[in-house]
N, C-alpha and C positions, 0 to 999 in steps of 0.2 A: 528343637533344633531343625534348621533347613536342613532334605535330604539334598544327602551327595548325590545320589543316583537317582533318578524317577523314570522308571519305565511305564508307557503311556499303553494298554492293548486292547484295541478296538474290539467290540463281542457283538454279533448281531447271529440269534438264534444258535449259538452254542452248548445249550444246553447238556450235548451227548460230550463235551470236550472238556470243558472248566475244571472237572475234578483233576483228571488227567496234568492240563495244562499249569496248574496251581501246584501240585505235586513236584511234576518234576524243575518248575521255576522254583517254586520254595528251595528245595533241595540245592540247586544251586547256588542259589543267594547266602542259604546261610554257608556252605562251605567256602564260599569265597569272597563273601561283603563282611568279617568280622567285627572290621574296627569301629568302635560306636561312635570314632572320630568322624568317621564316614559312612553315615544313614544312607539306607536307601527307601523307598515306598515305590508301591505301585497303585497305579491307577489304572482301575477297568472302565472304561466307557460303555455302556451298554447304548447301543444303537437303535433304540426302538423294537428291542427284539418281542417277540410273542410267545415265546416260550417260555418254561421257566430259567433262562438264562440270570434274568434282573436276583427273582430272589434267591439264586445260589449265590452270587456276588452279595448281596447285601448280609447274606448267613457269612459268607465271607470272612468279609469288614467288621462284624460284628467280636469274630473269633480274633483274629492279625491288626491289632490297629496298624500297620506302616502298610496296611491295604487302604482306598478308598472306591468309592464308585461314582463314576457321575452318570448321569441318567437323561436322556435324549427322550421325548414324548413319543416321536415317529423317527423312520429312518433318514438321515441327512445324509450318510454316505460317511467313506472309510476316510476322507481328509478329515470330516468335521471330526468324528469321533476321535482322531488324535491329536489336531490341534485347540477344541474344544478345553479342555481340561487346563491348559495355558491361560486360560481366559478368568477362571477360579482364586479368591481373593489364595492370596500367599504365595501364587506360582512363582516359581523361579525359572525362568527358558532362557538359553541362550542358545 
């Protein structure tokens, strides 16, 4: 099923943040995206980070499938990283 909601969040060297970050988003999500009428996913962009940013998102994705990652070789900057992801077969953007 195409999600209803896709939040798109840029990560460049986040590594001290993600757990945090994921946390209190999950948390939200599930108390108030119930309806399976209406999916939601997120996608993290990993922006060329150097840290271990990439492989906590990929441990992630592994755990949550209505997570994904997409992954930037070097840094392009915070536009690419979240219009990037649009560009991915299935996207739905409007």
């Amino acid at each position: 099923m195409v999600p209803y909601l896709s939040i798109v969040i840029p990560i460049y060297n986040e590594e001290a943040n993600i757990t945090n970050l994921w946390s209190r988003l999950s948390k939200v999500l599930e108390e108030n995206w119930k309806d399976p009428a209406r999916p939601w996913e997120v996608v993290f962009t990993d922006d060329g980070s150097r840290d271990r940013s990439l492989d906590m998102l990929l441990e992630l994705a592994e755990k949550e499938p209505r997570v994904s990652v997409v992954e930037f070789n070097r840094n392009y900057g915070q536009h690419a990283a979240i219009f990037g992801p649009s560009r991915r077969p299935g996207a739905r953007w409007w």
